[in-house]
GUVEXNU-639927 format. One line per field, with one value per residue: residue in three letters; x, y, z of N, C-alpha, C, CB in turn. Coordinates in pm, whole numbers. Glycine has a CB too. Layout:
residuo <- c(ALA; ...)
npx <- c(X; ...)
npy <- c(Y; ...)
npz <- c(Z; ...)
capx <- c(X; ...)
capy <- c(Y; ...)
capz <- c(Z; ...)
cpx <- c(X; ...)
cpy <- c(Y; ...)
cpz <- c(Z; ...)
cbpx <- c(X; ...)
cbpy <- c(Y; ...)
cbpz <- c(Z; ...)
END
This chain:
residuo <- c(UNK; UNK; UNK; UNK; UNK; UNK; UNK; UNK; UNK; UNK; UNK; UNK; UNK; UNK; UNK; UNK; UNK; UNK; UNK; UNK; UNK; UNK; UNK; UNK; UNK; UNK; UNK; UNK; UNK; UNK; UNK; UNK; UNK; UNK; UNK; UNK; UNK; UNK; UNK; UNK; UNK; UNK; UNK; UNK; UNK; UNK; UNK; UNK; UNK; UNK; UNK; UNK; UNK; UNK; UNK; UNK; UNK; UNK; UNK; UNK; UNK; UNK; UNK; UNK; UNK; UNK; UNK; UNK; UNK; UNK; UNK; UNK; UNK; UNK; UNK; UNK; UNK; UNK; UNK; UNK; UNK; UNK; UNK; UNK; UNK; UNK; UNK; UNK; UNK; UNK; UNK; UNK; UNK; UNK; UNK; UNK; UNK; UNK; UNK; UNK; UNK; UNK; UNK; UNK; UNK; UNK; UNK; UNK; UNK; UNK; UNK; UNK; UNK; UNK; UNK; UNK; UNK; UNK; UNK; UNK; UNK; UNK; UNK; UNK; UNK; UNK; UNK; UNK; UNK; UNK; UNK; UNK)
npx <- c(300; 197; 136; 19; -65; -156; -413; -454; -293; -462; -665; -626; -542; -779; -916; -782; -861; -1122; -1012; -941; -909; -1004; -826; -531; -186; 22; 280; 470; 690; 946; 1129; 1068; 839; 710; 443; 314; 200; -30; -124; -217; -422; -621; -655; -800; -1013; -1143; -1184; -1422; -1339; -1429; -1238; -1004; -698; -342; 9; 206; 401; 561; 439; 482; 219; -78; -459; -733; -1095; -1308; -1534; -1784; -1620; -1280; -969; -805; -464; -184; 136; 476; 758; 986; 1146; 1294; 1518; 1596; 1316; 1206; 982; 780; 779; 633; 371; 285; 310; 87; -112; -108; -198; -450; -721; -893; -815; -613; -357; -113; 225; 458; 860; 948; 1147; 1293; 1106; 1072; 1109; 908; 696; 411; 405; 230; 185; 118; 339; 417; 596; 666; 844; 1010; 934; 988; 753; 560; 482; 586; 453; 478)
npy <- c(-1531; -1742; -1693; -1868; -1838; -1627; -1556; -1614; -1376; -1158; -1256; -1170; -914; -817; -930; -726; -527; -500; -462; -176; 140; 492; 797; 592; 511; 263; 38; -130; -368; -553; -755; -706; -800; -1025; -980; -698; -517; -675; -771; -456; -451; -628; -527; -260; -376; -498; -261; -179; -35; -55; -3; -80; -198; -102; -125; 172; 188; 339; 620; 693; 756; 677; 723; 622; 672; 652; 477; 688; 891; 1064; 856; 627; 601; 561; 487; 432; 432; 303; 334; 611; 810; 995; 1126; 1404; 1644; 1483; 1453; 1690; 1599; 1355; 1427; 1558; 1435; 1245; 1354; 1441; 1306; 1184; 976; 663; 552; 389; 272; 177; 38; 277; 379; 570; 778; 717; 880; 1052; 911; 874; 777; 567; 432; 157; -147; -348; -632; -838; -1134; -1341; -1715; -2047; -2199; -2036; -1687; -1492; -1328; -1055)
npz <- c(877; 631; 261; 10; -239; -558; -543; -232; -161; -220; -99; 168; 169; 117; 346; 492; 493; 599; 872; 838; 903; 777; 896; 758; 744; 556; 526; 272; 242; 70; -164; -547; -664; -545; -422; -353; -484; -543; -314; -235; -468; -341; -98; -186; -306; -69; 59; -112; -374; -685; -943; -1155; -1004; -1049; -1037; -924; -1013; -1231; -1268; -953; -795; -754; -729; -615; -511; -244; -136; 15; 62; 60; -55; -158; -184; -355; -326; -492; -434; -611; -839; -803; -697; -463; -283; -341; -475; -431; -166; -75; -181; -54; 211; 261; 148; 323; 580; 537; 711; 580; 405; 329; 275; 100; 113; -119; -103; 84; 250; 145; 261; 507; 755; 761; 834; 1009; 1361; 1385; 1191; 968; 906; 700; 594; 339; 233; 40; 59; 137; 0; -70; 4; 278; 515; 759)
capx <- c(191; 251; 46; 67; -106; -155; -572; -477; -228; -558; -801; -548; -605; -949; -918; -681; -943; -1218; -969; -885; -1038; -891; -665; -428; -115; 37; 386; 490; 816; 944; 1173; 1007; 751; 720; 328; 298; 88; -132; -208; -345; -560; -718; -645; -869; -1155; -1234; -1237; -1538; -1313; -1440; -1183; -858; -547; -218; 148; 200; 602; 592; 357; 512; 163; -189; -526; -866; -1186; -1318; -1679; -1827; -1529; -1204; -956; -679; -366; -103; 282; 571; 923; 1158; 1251; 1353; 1656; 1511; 1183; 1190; 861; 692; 711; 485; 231; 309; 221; -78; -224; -98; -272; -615; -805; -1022; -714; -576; -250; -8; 349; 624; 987; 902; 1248; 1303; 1053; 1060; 1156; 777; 588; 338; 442; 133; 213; 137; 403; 390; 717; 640; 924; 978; 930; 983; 609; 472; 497; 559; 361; 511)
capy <- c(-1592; -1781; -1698; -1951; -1811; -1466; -1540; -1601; -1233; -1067; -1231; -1130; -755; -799; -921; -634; -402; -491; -420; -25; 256; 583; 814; 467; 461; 122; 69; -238; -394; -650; -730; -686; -909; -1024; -938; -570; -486; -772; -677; -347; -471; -679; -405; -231; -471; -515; -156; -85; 17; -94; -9; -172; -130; -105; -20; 309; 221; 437; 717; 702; 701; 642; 745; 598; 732; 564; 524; 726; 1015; 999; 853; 496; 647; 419; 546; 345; 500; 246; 454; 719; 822; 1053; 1182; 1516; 1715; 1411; 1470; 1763; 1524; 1256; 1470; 1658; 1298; 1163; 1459; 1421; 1223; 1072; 889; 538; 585; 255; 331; 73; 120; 356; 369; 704; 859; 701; 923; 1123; 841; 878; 653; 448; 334; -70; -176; -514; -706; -999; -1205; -1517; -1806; -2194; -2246; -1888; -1552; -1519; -1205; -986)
capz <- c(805; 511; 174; -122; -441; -593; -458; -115; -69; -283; 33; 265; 124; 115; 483; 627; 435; 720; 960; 833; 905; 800; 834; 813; 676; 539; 452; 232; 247; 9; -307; -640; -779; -409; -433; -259; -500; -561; -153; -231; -505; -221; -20; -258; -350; 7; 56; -163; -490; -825; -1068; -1165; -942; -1109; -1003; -1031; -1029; -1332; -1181; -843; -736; -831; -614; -600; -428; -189; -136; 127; 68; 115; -145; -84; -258; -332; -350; -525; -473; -606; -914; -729; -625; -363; -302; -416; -461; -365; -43; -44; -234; 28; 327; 189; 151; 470; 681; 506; 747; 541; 303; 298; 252; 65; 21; -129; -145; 166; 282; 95; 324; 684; 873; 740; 849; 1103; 1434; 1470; 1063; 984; 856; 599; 539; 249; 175; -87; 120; 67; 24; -130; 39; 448; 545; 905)
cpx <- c(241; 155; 95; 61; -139; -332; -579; -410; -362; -658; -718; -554; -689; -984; -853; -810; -1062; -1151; -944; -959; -953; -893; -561; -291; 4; 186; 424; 596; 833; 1014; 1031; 949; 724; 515; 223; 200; -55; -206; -262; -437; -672; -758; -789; -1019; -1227; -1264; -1368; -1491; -1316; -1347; -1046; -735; -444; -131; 169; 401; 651; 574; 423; 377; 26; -336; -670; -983; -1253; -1477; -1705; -1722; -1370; -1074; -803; -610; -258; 17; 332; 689; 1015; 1210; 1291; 1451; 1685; 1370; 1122; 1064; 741; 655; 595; 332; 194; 237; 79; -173; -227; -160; -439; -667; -901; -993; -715; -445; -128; 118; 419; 725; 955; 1043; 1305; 1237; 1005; 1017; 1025; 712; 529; 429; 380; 114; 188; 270; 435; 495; 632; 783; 939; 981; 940; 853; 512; 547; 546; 596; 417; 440)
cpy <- c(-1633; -1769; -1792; -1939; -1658; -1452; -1515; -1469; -1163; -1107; -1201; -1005; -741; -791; -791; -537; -373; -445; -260; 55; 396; 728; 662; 521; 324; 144; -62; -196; -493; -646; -702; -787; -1009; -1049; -856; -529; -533; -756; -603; -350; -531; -568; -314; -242; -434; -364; -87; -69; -73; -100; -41; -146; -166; -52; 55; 297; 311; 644; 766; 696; 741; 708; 725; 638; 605; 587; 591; 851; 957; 892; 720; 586; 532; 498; 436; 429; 398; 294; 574; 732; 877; 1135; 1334; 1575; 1634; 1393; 1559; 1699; 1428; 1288; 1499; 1484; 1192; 1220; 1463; 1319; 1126; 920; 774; 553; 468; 319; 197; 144; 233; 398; 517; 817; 818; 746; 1017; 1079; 878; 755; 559; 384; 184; -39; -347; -557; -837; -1059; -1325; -1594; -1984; -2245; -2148; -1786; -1609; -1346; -1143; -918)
cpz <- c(667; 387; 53; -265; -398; -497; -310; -101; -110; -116; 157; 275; 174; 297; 539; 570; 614; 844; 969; 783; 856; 871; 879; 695; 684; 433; 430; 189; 172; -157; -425; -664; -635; -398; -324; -330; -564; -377; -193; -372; -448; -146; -38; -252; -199; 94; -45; -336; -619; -930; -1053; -1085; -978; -1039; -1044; -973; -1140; -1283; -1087; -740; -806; -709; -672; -511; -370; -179; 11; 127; 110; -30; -63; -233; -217; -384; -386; -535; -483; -720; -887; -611; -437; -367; -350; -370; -465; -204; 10; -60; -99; 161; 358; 212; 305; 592; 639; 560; 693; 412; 400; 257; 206; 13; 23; -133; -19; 232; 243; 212; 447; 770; 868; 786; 970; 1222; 1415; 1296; 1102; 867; 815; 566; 459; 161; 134; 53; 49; -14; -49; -68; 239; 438; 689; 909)
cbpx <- c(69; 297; 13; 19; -299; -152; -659; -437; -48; -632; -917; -431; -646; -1046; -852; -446; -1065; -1283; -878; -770; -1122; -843; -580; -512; -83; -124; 485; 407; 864; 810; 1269; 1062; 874; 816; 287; 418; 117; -48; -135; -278; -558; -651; -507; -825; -1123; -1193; -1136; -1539; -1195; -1516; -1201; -801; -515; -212; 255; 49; 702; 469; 246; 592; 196; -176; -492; -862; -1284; -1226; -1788; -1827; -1596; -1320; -961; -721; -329; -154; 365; 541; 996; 1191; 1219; 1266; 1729; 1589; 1140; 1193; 852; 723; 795; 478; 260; 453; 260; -61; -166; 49; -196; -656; -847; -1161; -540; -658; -230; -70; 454; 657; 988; 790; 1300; 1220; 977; 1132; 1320; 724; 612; 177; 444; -64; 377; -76; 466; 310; 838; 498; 984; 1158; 821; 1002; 573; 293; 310; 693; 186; 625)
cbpy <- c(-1496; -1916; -1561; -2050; -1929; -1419; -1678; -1712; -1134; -1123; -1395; -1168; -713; -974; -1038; -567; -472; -628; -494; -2; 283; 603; 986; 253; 556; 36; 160; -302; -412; -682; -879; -644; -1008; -847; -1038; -460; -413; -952; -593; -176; -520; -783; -320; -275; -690; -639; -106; 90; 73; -32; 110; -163; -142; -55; -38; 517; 65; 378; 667; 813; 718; 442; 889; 505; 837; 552; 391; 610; 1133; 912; 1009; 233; 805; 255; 617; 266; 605; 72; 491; 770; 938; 1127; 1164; 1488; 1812; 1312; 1493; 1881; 1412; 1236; 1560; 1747; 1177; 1147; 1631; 1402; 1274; 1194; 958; 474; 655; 137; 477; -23; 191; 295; 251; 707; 906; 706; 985; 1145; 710; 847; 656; 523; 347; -240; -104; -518; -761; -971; -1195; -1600; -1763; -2301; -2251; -1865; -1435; -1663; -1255; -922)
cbpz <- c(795; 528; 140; -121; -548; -831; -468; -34; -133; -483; 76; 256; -1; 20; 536; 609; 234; 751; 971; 766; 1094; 678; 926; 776; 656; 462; 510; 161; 361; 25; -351; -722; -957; -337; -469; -237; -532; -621; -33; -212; -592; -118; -73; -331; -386; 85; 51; -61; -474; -869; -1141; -1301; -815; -1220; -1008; -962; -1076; -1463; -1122; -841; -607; -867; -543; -594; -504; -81; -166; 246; 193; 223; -233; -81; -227; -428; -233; -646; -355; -606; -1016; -693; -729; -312; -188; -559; -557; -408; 23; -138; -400; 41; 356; -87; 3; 514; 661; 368; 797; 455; 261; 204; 360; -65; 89; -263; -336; 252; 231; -53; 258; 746; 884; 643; 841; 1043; 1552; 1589; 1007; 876; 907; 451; 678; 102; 213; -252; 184; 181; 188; -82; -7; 571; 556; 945)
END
């Protein structure tokens, strides 16, 4: 799929939102600045969540409540070397049924992932984004 502006990956969010129910977890693939996490502010929005979504590339990860219970957590491991005592965080949130689960940079922690994971490749394209 090919996206062209920062609006269309945000209604592309917004769209996968209607599609996910949780426990989901969602693993985005894609250089930097790419717009992984301009997705899960769509991601976001069309889940219900009111307040601002930022990269938590600083953080490593960030977590919003969701309405109705339940909380979309968003992971970023690309400053990290290895995952460390994030994995305990990682699991803990990936076993709570009632999460949302976004990791970038996911590559650190694979081999944790659930099988039935989505998994999002977005790479530059001639034209905008092209979405897998």
């Amino acid at each position: 799929m090919n996206i062209k502006s920062e609006q269309a990956m945000l209604e592309y969010g917004q769209g996968f939102a209607e599609k996910t129910l949780a426990p989901a977890v969602i693993e985005l693939v894609g250089d930097v600045g790419v717009g992984k996490t301009t997705f899960v502010r769509g991601l976001a929005k069309g889940l219900g969540i009111k307040e601002p979504i930022t990269s938590p590339s600083f953080t490593i990860s960030k977590e919003y409540a969701l309405p109705g219970g339940g909380s979309l957590v968003h992971y970023d491991f690309y400053r990290l070397p290895e995952p460390g005592l994030m994995v305990d965080d990682l699991m803990e949130k990936i076993s709570d049924s009632r999460n949302i689960v976004v990791i970038e940079w996911g590559e650190l922690v694979a081999d944790l992932l659930p099988e039935n994971h989505v998994k999002i490749e977005i790479e530059y394209g001639e034209e905008g984004r092209e979405v897998k």
